[in-house]
N, C-alpha and C positions, 0 to 999 in steps of 0.2 A: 187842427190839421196836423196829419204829420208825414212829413220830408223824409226820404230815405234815399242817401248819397249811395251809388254803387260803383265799384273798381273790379279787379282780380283780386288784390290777394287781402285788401282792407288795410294794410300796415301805412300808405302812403297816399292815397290822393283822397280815398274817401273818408278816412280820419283825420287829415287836414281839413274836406270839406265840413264835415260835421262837426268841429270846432270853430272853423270862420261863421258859418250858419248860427253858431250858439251866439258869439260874439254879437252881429250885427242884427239878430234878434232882437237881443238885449239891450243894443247901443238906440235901436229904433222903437223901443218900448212896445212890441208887437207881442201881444197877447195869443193866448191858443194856436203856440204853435211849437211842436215836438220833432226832435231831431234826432236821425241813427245812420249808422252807415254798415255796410254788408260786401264781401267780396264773394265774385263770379265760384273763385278756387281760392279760397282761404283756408288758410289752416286754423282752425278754433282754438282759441285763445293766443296766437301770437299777438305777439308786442306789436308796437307800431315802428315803424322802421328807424333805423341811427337818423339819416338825413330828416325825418318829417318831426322825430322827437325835436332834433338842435331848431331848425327852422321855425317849428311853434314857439319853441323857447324863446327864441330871438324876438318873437311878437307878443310873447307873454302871454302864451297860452300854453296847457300844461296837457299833453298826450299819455303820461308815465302811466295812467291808468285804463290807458286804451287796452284792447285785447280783441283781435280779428272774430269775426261772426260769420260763419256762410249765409250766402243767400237762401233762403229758405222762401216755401209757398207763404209761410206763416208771418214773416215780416213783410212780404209782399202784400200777401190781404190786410197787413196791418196799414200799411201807409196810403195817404191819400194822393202826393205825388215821389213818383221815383225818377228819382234824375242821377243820369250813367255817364261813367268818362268817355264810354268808347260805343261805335254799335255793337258789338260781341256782349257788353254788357245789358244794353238793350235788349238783344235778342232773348238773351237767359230772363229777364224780369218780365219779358210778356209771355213768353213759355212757362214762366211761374205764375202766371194769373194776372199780369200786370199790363195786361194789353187797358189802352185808354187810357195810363196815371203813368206810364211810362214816356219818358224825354231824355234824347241826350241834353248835357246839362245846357251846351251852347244853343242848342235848337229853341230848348224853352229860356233861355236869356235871351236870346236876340233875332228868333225868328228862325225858320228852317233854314234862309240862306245862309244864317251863320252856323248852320250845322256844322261839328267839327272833332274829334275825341282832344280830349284833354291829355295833353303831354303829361307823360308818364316819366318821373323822375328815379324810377328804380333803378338800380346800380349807378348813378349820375351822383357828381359834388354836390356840394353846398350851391352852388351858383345855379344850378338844375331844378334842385328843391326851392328852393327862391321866387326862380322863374315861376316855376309852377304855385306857388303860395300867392304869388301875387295874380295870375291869371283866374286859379279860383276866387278870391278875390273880388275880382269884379265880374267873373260869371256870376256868383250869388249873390251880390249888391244888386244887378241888376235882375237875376229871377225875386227876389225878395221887393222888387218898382213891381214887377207884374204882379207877385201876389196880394201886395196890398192894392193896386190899380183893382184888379179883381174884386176884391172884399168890398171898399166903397162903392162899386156901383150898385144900383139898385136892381132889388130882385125883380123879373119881372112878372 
């Protein structure tokens, strides 16, 4: 399976996301399952932003080697679900062929009625990026209960 986090510009939420997804992958020994992240208007190859580089730091996770991707059709047909901060990024992933594998991320954590875009901590402190570190957090602890819920049930 593979997950593809999407944002705008990829420096800040979805390379946070795709770093906390590696982590708790790995923390829950979850086998075949592959992580990336893409923005809506990314600039190819930027860094990942001051605030989301310190903030991973702080949780021991290492961004330095990140470098922004645009969204493209071709990461789109590549992954099996896309989960968006916002719906503008939505929009753009099923316009890319991503109708059906496309979620906002809260929608597919908690159900439509917790539909909601994911705070955006661009030009914001340390205290902003925080926020946001810990909200994705527990958006992808709990899409990560439903994909394994998913996996164990029987095919029918």
């Amino acid at each position: 399976m593979h997950l593809l986090f999407v944002c705008t510009g990829n420096t800040c939420r979805s390379p946070l996301a795709e770093a906390i997804a590696r982590r708790l992958i790995l923390e829950r020994h979850l086998v075949d399952i592959d992580v990336s992240s893409a923005g809506t208007s990314a600039w190819a190859d930027a860094p990942a932003s001051d605030g989301s580089l310190l903030v991973a730091l702080e949780q021991a996770l290492d961004l330095g080697d990140h470098r922004a991707r645009p969204l493209a059709p071709e990461s789109v047909a590549k992954a099996d679900l896309i989960l968006t901060m916002g719906p503008h990024h939505l929009d753009r992933a099923e316009a890319l062929g991503g109708t059906g594998r496309s979620w906002l991320l809260t929608a597919y954590a908690g159900g439509p009625s917790n539909a909601r875009a994911v705070s955006d901590p661009f030009g914001g402190d340390l205290t902003v990026y925080r926020a946001t570190f810990d909200e994705l957090t527990r958006e992808i602890g709990a899409v990560l209960d439903r994909v394994e819920a998913e996996r164990s049930r029987p095919s029918a």
